[in-house]
N, C-alpha and C positions, 0 to 999 in steps of 0.2 A: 493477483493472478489466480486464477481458478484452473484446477488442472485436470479436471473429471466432470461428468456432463450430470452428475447427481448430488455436485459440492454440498456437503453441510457448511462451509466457510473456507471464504477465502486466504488465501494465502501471501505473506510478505516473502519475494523472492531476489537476487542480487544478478545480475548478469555481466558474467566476462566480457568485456568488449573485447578482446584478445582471441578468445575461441569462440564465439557465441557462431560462427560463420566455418568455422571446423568441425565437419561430422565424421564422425560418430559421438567427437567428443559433447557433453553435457552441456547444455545451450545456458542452463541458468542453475542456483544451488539454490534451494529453500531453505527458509529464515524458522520460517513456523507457523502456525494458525493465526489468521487474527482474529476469529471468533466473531465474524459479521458477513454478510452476504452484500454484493452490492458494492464493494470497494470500490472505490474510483477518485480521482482529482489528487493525491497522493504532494505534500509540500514539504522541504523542510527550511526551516525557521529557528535560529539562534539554537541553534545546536538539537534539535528536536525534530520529530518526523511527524506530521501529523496527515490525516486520511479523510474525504467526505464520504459518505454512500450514496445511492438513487435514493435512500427515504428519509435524508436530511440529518443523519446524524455524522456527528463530529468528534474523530476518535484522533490519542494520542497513541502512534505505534511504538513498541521494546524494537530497538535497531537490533537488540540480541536474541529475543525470542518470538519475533515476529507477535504476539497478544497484543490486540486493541483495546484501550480502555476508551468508554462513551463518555464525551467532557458533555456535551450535550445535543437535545435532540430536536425534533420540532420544524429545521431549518428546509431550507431547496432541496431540490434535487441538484448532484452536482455532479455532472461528467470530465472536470478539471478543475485545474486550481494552478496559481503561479504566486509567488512570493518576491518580495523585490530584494535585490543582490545586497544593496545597503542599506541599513534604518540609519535616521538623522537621531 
């Protein structure tokens, strides 16, 4: 999530499905920076969360302080991602 029209980086954020539909109250709570532009395709995997960008890199996000680290780069552009519910 980007939450300003000049982001230096985006943002890992959590949303109440509870109040997220009750205004005034706050729709979603920030996690933290993930230090990349471009986030998008967002999976988590055997207990881990990980992130694509638009310019093919492949970060693992902190569920606590929202910081992306780049596992690597090079790859697609990715506007999703989905993981499957059980590994064999």
């Amino acid at each position: 999530m980007t939450a300003t029209k000049d982001a230096t980086t985006d943002r890992l954020i959590t949303i109440d499905l509870n109040t997220s539909f009750n205004f005034p109250t706050p729709r979603c709570t920030v996690i933290g920076n993930i230090g990349q532009l471009g986030v998008d395709g967002m999976v988590s995997s055997l207990g881990e969360l990980f992130a694509m960008t638009h310019n093919g890199k492949l970060l693992k996000l902190s569920k606590t302080t929202g910081n992306g680290t780049v596992l690597s780069t090079g790859g697609p552009d990715v506007y999703g991602a989905a993981s499957p519910t059980q590994l064999n």
